[in-house]
Each structure stands twice: as C-alpha cells, then as structure tokens.
Backbone and ligand atoms as CSV (ligand in chain L), in Angstrom:
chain,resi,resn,atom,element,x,y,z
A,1,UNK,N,N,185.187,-58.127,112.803
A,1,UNK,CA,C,185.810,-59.430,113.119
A,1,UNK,C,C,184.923,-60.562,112.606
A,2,UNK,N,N,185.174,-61.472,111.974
A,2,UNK,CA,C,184.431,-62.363,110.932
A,2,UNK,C,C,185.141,-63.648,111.280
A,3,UNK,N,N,184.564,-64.730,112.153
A,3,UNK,CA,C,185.006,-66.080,113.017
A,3,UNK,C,C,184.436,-67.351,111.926
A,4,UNK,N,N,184.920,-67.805,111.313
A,4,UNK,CA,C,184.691,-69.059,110.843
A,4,UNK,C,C,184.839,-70.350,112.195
A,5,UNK,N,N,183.149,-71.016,112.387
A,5,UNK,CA,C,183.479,-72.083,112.828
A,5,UNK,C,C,183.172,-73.084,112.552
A,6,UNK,N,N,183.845,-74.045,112.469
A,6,UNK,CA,C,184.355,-75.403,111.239
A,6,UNK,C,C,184.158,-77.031,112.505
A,7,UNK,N,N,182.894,-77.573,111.961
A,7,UNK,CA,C,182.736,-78.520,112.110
A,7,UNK,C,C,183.604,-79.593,111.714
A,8,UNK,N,N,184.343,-80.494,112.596
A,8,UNK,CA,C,185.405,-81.054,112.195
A,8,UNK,C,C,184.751,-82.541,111.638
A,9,UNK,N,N,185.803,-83.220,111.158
A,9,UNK,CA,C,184.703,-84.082,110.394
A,9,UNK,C,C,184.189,-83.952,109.322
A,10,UNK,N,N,183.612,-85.382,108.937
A,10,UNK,CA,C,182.427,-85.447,107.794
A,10,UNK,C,C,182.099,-86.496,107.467
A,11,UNK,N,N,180.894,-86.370,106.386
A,11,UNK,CA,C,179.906,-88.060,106.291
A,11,UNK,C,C,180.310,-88.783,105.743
A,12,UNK,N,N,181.875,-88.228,105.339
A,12,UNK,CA,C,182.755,-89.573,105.163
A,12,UNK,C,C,183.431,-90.270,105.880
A,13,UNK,N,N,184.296,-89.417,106.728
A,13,UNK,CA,C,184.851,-89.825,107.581
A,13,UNK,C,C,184.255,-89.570,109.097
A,14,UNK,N,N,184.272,-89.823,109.884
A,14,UNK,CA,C,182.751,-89.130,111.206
A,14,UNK,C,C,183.693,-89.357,112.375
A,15,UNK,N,N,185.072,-89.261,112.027
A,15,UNK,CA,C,186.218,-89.318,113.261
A,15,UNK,C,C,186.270,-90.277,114.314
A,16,UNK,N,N,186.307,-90.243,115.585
A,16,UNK,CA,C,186.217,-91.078,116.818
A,16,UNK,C,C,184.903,-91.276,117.198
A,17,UNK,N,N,184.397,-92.193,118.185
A,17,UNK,CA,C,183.374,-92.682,118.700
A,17,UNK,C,C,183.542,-92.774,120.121
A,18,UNK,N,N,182.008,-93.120,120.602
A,18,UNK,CA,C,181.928,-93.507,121.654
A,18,UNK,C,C,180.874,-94.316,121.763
A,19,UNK,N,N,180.652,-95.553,122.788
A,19,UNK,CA,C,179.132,-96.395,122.728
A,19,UNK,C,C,178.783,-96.460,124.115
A,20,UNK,N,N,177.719,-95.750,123.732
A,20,UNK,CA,C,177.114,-95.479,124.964
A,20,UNK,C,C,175.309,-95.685,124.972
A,21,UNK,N,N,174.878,-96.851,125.960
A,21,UNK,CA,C,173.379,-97.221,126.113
A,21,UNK,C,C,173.791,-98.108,124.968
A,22,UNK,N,N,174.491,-98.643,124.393
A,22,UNK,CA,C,174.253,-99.311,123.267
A,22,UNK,C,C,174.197,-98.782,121.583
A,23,UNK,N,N,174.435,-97.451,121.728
A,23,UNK,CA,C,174.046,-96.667,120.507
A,23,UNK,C,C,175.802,-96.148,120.417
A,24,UNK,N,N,175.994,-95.867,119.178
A,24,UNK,CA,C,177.774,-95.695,119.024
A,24,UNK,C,C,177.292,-93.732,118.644
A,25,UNK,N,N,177.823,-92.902,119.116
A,25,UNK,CA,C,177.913,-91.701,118.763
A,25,UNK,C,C,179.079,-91.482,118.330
A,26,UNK,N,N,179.137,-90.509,117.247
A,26,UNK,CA,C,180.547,-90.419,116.981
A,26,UNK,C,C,180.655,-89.011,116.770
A,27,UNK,N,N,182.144,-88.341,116.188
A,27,UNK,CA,C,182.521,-87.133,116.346
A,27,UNK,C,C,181.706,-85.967,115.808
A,28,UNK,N,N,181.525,-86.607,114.484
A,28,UNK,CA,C,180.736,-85.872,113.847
A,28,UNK,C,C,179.607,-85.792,114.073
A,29,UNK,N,N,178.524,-85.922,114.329
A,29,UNK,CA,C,177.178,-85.970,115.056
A,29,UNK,C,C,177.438,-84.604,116.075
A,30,UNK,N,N,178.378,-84.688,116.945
A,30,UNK,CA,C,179.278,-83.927,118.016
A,30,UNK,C,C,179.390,-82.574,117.394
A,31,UNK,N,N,180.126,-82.490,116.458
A,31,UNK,CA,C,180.495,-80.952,116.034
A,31,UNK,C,C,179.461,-79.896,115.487
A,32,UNK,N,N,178.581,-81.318,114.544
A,32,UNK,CA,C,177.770,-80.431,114.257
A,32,UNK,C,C,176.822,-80.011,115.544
A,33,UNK,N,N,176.345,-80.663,116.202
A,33,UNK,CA,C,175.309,-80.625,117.484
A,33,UNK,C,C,176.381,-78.855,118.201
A,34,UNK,N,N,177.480,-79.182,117.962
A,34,UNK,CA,C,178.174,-78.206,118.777
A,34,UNK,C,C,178.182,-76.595,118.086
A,35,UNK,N,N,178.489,-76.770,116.728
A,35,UNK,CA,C,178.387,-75.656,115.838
A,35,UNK,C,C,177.033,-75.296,115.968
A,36,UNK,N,N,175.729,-75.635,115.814
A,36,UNK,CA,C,174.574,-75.468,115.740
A,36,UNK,C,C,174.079,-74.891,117.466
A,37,UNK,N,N,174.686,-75.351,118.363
A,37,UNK,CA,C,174.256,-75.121,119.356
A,37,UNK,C,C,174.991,-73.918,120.012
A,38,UNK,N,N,176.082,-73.259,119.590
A,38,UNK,CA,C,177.032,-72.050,119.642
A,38,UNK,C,C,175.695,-70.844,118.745
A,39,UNK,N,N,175.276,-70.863,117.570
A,39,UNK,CA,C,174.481,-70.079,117.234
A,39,UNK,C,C,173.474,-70.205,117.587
A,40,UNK,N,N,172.863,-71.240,118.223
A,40,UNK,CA,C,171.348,-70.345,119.292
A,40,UNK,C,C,171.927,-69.776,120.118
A,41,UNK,N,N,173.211,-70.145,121.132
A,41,UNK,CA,C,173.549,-69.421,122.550
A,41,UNK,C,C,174.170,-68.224,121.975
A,42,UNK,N,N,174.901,-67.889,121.265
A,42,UNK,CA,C,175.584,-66.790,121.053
A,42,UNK,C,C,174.711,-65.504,120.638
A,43,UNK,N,N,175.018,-64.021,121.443
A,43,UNK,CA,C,174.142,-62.935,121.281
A,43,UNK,C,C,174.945,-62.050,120.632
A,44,UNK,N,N,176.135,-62.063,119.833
A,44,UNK,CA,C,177.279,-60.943,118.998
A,44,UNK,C,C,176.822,-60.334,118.637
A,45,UNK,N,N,177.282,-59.060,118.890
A,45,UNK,CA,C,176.599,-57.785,117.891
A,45,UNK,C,C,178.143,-57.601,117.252
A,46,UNK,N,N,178.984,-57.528,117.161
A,46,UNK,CA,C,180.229,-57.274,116.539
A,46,UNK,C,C,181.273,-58.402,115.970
A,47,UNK,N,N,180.793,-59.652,115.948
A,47,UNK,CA,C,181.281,-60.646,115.798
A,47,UNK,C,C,180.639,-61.166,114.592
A,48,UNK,N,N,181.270,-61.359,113.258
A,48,UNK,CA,C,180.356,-62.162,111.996
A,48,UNK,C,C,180.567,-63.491,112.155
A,49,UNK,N,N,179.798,-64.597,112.493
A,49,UNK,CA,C,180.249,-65.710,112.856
A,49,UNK,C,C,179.849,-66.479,111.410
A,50,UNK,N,N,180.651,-67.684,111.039
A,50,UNK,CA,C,180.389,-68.236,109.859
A,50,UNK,C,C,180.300,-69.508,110.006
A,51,UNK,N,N,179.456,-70.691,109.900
A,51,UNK,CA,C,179.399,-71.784,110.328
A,51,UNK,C,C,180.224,-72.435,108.584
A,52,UNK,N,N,181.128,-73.578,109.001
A,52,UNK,CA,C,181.206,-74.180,108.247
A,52,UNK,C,C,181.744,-76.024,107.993
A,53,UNK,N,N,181.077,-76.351,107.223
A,53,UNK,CA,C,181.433,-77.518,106.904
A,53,UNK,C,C,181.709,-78.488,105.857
A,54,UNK,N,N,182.163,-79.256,106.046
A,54,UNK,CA,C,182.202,-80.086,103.942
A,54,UNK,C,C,182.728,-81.441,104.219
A,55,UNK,N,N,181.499,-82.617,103.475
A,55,UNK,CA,C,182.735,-83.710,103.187
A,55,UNK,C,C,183.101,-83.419,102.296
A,56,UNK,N,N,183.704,-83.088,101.060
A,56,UNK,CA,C,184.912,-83.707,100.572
A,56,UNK,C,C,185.812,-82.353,100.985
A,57,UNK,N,N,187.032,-82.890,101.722
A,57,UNK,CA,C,188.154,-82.244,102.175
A,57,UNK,C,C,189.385,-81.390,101.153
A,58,UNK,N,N,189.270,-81.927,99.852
A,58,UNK,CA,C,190.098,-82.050,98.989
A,58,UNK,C,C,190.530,-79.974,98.951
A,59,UNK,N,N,189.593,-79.535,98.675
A,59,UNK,CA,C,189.919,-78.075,98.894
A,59,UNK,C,C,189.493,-77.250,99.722
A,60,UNK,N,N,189.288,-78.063,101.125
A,60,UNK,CA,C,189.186,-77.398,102.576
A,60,UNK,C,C,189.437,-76.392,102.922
A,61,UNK,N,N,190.931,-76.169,102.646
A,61,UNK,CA,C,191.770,-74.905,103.004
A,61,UNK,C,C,191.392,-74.052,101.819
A,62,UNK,N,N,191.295,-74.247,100.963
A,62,UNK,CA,C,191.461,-72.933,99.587
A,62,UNK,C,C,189.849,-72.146,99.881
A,63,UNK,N,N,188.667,-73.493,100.560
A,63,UNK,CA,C,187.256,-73.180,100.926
A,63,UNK,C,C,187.414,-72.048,101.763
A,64,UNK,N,N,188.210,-72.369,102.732
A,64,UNK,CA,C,188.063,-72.324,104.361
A,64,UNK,C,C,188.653,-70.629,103.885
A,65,UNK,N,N,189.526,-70.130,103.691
A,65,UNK,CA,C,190.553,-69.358,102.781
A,65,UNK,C,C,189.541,-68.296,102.037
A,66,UNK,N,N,188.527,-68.780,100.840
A,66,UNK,CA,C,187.540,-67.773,99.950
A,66,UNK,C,C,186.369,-67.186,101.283
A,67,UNK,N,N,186.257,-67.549,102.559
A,67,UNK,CA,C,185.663,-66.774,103.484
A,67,UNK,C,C,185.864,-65.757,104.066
A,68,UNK,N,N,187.299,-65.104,103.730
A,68,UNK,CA,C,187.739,-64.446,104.523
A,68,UNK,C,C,187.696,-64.066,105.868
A,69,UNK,N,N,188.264,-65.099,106.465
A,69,UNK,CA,C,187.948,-65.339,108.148
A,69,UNK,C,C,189.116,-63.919,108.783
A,70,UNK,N,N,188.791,-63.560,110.356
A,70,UNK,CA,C,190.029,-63.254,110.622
A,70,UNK,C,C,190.507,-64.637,111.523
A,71,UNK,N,N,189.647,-65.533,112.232
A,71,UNK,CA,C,190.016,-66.099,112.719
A,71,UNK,C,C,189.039,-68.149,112.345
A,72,UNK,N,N,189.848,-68.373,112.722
A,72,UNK,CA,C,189.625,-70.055,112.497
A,72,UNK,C,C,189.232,-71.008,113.646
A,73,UNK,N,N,187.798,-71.287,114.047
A,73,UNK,CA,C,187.698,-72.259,115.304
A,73,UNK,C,C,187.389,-73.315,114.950
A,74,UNK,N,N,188.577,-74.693,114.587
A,74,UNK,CA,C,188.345,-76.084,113.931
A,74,UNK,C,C,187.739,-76.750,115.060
A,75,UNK,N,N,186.290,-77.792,115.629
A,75,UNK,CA,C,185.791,-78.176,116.500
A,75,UNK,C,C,185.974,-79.530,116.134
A,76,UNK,N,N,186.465,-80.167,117.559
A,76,UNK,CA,C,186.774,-81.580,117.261
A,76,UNK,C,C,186.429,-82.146,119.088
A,77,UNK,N,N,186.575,-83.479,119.162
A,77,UNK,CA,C,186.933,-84.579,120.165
A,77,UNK,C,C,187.877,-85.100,120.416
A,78,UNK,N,N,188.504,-85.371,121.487
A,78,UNK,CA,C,189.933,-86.393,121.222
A,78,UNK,C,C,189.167,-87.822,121.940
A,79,UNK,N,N,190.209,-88.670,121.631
A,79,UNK,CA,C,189.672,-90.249,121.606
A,79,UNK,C,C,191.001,-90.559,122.159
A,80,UNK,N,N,191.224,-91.700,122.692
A,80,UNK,CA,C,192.763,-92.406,122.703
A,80,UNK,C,C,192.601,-93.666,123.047
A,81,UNK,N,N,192.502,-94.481,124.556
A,81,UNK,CA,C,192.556,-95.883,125.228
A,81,UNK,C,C,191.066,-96.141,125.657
A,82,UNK,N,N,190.244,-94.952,125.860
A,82,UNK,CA,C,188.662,-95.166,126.710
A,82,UNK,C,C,189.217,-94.835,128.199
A,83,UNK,N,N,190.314,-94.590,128.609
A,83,UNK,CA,C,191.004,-93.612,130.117
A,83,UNK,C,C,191.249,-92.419,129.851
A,84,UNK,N,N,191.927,-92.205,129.354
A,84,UNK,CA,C,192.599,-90.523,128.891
A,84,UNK,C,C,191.183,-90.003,128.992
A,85,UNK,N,N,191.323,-88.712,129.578
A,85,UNK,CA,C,190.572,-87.478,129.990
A,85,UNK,C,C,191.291,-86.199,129.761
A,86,UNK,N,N,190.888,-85.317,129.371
A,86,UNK,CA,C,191.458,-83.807,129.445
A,86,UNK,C,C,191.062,-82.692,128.215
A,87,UNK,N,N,191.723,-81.809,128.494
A,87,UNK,CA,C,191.891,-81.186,127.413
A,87,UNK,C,C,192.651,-80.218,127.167
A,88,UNK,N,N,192.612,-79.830,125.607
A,88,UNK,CA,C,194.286,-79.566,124.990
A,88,UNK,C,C,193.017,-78.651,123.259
A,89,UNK,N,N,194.165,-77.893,123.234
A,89,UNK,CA,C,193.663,-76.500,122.151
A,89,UNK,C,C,194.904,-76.609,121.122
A,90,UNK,N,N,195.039,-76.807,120.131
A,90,UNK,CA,C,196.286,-76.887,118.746
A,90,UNK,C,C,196.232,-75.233,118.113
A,91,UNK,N,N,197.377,-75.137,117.743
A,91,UNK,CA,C,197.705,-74.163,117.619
A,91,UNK,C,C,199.061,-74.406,116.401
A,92,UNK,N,N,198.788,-73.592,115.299
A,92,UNK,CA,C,200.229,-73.750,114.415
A,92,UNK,C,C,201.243,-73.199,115.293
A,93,UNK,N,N,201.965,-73.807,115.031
A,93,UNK,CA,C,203.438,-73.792,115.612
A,93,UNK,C,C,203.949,-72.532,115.781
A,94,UNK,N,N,204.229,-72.152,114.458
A,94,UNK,CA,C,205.099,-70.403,114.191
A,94,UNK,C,C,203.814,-69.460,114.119
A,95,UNK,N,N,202.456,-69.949,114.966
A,95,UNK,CA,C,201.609,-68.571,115.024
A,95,UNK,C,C,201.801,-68.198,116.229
A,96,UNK,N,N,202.200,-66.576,116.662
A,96,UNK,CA,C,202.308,-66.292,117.587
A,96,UNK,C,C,200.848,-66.001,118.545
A,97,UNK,N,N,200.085,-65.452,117.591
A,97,UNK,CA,C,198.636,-65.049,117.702
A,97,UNK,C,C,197.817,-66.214,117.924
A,98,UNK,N,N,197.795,-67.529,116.911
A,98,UNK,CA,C,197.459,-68.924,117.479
A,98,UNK,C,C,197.804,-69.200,118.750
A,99,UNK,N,N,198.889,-69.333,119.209
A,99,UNK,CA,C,199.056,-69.490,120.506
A,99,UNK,C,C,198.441,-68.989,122.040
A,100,UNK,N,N,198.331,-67.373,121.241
A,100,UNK,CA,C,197.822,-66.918,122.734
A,100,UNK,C,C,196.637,-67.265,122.492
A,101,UNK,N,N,195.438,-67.296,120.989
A,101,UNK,CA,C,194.493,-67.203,121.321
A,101,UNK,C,C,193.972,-68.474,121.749
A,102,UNK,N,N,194.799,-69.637,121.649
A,102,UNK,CA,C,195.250,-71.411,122.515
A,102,UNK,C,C,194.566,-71.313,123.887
A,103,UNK,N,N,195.684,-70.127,124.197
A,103,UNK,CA,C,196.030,-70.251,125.641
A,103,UNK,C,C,194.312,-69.208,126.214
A,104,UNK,N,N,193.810,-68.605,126.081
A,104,UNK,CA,C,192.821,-67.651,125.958
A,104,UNK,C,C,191.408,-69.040,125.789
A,105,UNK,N,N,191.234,-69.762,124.769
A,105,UNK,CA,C,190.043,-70.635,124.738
A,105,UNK,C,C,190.641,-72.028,125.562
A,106,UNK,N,N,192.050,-72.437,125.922
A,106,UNK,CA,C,192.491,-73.375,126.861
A,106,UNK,C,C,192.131,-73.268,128.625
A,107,UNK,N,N,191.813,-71.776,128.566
A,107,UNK,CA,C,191.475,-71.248,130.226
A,107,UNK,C,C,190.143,-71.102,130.217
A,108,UNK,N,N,189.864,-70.817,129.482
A,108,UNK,CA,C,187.828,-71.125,129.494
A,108,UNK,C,C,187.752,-72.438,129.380
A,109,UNK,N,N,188.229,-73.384,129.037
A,109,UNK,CA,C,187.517,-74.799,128.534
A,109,UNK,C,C,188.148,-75.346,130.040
A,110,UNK,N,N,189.323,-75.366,130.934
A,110,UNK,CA,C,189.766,-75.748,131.876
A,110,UNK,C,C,188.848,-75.075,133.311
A,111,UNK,N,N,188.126,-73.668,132.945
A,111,UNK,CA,C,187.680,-73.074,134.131
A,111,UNK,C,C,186.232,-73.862,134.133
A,112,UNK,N,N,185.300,-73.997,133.116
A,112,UNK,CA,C,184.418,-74.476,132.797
A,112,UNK,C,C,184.031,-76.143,132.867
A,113,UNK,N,N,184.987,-76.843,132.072
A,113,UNK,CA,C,184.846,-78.144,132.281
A,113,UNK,C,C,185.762,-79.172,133.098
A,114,UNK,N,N,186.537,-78.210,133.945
A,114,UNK,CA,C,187.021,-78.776,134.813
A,114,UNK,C,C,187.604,-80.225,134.939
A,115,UNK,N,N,188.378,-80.119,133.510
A,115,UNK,CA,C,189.103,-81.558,133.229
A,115,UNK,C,C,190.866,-81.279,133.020
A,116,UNK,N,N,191.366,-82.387,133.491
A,116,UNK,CA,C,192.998,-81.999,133.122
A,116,UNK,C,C,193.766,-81.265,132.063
A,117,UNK,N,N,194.206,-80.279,132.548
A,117,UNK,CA,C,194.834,-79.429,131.378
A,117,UNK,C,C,196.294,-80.154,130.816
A,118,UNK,N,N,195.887,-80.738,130.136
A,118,UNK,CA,C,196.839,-81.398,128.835
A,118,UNK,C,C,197.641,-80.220,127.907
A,119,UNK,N,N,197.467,-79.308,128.246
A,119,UNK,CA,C,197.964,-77.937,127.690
A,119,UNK,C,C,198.175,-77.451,126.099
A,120,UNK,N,N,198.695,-76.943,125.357
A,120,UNK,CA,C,198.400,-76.713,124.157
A,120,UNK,C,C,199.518,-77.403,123.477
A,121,UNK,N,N,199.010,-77.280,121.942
A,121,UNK,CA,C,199.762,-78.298,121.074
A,121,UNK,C,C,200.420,-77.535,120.048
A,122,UNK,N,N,201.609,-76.803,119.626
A,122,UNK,CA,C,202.255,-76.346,118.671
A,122,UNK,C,C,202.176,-77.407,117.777
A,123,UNK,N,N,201.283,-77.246,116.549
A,123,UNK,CA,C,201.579,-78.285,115.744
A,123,UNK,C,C,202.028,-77.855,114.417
A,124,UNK,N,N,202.685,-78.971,113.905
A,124,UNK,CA,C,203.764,-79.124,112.049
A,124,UNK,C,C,202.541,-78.685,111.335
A,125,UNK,N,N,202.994,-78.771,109.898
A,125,UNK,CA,C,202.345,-78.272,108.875
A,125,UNK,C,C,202.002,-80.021,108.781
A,126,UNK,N,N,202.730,-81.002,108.623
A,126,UNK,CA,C,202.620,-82.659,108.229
A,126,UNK,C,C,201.810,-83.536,110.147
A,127,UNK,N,N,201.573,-82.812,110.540
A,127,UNK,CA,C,200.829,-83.396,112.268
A,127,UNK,C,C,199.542,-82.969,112.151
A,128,UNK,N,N,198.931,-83.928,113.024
A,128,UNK,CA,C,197.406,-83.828,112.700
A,128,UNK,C,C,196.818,-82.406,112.972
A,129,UNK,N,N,195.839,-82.029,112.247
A,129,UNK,CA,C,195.414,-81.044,112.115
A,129,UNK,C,C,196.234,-80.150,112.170
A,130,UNK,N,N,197.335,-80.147,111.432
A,130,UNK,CA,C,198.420,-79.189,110.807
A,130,UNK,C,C,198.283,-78.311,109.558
A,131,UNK,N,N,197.355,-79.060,108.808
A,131,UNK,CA,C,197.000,-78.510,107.206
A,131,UNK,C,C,196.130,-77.088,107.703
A,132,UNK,N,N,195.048,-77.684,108.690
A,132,UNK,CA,C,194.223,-76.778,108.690
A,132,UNK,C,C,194.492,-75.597,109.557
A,133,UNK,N,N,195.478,-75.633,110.265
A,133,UNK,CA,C,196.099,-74.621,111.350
A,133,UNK,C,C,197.285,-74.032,110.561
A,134,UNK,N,N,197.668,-74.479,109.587
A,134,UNK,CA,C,199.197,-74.078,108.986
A,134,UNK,C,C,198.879,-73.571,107.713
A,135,UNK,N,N,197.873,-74.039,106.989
A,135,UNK,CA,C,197.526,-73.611,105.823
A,135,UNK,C,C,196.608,-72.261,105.560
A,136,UNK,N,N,195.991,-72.106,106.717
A,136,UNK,CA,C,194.721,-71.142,106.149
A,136,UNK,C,C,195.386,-69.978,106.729
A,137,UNK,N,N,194.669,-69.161,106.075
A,137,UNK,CA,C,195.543,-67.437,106.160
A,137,UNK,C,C,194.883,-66.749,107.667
A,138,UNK,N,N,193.797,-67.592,108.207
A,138,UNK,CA,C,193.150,-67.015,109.699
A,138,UNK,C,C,193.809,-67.355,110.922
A,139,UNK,N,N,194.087,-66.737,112.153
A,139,UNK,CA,C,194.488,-67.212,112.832
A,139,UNK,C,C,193.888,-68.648,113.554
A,140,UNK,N,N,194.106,-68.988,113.400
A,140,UNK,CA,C,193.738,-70.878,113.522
A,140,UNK,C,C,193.649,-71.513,115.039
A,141,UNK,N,N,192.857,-72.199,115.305
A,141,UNK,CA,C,193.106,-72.967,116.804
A,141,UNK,C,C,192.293,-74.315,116.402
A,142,UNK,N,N,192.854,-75.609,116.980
A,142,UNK,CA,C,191.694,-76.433,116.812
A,142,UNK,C,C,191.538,-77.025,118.413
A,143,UNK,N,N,190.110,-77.311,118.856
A,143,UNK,CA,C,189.516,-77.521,120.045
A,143,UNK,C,C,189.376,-79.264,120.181
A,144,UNK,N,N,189.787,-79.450,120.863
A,144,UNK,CA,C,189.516,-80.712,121.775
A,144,UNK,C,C,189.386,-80.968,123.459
A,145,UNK,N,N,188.348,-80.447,123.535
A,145,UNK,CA,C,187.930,-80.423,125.010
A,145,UNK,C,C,187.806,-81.480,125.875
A,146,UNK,N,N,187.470,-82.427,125.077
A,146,UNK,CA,C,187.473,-83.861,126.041
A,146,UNK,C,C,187.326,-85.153,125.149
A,147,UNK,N,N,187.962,-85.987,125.757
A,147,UNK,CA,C,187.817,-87.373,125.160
A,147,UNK,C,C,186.649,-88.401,124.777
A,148,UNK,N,N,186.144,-88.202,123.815
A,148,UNK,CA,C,184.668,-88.726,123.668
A,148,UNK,C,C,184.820,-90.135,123.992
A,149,UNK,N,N,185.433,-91.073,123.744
A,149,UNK,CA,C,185.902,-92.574,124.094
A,149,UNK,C,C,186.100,-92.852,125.579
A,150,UNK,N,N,186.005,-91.585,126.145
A,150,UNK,CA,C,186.155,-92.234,127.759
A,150,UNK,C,C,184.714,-91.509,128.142
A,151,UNK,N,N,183.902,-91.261,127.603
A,151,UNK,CA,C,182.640,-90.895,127.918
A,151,UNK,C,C,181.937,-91.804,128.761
A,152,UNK,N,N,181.007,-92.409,129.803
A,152,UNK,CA,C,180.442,-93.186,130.578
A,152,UNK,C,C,178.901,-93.097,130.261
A,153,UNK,N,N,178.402,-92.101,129.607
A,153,UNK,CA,C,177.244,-91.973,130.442
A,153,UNK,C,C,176.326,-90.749,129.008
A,154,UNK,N,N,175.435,-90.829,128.455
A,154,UNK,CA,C,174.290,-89.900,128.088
A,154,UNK,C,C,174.485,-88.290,128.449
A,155,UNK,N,N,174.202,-88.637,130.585
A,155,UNK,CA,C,174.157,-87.621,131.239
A,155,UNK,C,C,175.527,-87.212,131.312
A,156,UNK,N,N,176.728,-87.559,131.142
A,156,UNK,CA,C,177.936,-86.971,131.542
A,156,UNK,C,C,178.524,-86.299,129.646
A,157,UNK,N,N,178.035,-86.656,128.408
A,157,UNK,CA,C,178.282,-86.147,127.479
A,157,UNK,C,C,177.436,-85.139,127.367
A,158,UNK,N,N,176.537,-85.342,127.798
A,158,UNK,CA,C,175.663,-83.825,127.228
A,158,UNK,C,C,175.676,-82.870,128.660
A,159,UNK,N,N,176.613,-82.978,129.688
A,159,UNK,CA,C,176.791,-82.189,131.002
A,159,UNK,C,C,177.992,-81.490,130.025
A,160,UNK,N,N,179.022,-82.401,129.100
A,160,UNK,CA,C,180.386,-81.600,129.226
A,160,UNK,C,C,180.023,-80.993,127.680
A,161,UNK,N,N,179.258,-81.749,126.876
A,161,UNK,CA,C,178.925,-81.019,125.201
A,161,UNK,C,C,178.202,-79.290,125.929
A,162,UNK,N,N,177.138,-79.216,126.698
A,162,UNK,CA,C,176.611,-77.774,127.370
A,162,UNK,C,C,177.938,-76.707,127.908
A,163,UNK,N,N,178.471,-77.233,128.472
A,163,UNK,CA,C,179.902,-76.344,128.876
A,163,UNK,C,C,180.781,-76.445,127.765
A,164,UNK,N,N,180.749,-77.018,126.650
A,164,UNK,CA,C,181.941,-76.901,125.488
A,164,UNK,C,C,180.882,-75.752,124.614
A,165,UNK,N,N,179.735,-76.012,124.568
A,165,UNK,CA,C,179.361,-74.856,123.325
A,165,UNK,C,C,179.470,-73.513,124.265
A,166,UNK,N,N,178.471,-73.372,125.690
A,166,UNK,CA,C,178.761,-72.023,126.595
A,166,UNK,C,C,180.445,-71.786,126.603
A,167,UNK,N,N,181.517,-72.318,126.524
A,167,UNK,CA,C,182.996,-72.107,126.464
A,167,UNK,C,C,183.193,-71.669,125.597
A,168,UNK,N,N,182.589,-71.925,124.220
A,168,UNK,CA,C,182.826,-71.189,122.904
A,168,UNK,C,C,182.237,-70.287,122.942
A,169,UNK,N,N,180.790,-70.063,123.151
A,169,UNK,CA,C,180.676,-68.598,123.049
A,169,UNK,C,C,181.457,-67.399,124.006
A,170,UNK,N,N,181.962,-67.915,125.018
A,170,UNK,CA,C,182.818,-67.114,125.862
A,170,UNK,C,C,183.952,-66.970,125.201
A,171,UNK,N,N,184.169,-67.864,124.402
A,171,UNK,CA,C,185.648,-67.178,123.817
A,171,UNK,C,C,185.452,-66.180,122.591
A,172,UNK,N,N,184.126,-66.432,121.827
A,172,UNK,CA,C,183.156,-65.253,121.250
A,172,UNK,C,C,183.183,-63.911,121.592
A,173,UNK,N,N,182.614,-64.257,122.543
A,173,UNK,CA,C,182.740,-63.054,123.448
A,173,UNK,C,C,184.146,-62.376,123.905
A,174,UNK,N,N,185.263,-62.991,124.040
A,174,UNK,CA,C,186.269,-62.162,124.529
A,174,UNK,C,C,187.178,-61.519,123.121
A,175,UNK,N,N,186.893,-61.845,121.302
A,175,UNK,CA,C,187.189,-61.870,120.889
A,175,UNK,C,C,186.680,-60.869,120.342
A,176,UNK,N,N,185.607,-60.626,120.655
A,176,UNK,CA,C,184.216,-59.494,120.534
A,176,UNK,C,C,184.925,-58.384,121.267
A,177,UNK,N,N,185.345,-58.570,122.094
A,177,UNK,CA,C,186.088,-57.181,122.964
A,177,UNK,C,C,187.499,-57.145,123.019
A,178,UNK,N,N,188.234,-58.153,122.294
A,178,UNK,CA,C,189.832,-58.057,122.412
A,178,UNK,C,C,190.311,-57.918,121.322
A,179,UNK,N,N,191.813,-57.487,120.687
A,179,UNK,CA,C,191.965,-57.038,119.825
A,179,UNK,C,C,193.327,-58.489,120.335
A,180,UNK,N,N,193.418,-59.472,118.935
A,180,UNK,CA,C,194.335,-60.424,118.986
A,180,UNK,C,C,196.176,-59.902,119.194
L,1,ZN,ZN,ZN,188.738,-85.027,115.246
C-alpha cells in the first residue's frame, strides 16, 4: 500500500490565513508543518508513505499520477467569516471507495478534535478541489479539519495542528490494516 501525502498549497499561492500575536500564518506554512510532522509520528511497517509537494500546479495531477499512489491524502485548512468552526473530508463524487475512506478519516478527525462535524463533501470534477480528487487515478480524499481564520490563539492552533497530524497517522494506521 503506497499513500501519497500532498501538501496543499504553494509559494505561490499559500491559500488562507490567519493573524495571530500579530504575525499572519497561512495555509501553507500549515501543511507543510503537517506533512513533516505525520513522518516523525508515524511508525508503518506496511505502509509506503510519499510526501509530496510543488508550486507550479500546471501538471499536478499527471505528477501526482507518475507516483503510483494507491491512495491520495490532499492536506488543507478551511477559512470562511473568522466564526465558522468544524470539519469536513472531500471526496470525488462517483468514488465509492473515496467516500468511505471520507467517512473513516471524518470519524478520527471528529473523535480527536472534537469540532462540528460539517460532514463530507461529494465533490464535481469543476468544484474546488475537484481536479485533484477527480483526476488522479488514487483513491483521493482532501482534509480540512478546521478553520484556520477562526483560530484565537498560538496555544489553540498548535493544540488542534497536534491532533490533526496524530489523526493522520491513525488513519495510517487503519489503512495499514484495512483493505479499502
Ligand atoms: Zn486549501
């Protein structure tokens, strides 16, 4: 089993923000801190994990695609008003296998970070993060665990960033012992 996980973002674009102490953090800073921090915690003996990332987007999928993943974990933030809280797992639409494995990293991220389950997102091939869930030949999910824009606090992003990377490796782990 061979897991591509895909830092969302890039140093072109660095997605949503948050300002906090005065300093603006933004998404990207986030994914990578998150991708990087999944391979110290993670102990797989049966799991090939593949870190990946790229600014220029232009052949993402055809990239993402020459890895031969079986599966796809796109890592992201959601943002909206600076209120909205929760979280929510995307999933291509017509994947049946996307879905459950949605619903599978949607119950770890809800048991763990204990924020409103906004529930999962069947998404288009033309809806955000549709290309990358609709296009690539792996079973696909993209993660948004919590709203970085309603963040308050130093101590309350790096309380819920510690339970988003331990959530990923748990879903590591169940992927390590489950057959999709
Ligand atoms: Zn994003």
């Amino acid at each position: 089993m061979r897991v591509i996980l895909l830092s969302g973002h890039n140093f072109v674009s660095k997605g949503c923000q948050a300002k906090l102490d005065g300093e603006t953090i933004n998404e990207w800073d986030l994914t990578n801190w998150l991708v990087a921090e999944v391979f110290k915690r993670e102990r797989l003996m049966k799991v090939d994990l593949v870190a990946k990332a790229r600014n220029d987007y232009n052949d993402l999928v055809t990239e993402v695609n020459s890895l031969n993943g079986d599966v796809l974990i796109s890592c992201h933030f959601n943002a909206a008003n600076g209120i909205a809280q929760g979280t929510e797992v995307l999933h291509a639409a017509s994947s049946i296998k996307g879905k459950k494995l949605a619903g599978v990293a949607q119950n770890i991220f809800l048991k763990n970070l204990k924020l409103r389950d906004r529930g999962l997102c069947p998404t288009l091939p033309g809806e955000r993060g549709g290309s990358i869930l609709n296009k690539t030949k792996q079973v696909a999910i993209l993660l948004e665990p919590f709203f970085l824009d309603s963040i308050t606090s130093f101590e309350e992003l790096l309380d819920l960033m510690n339970k988003t990377a331990d959530s990923i490796v748990e879903l590591l782990e169940y992927l390590e012992k489950n057959e999709l």
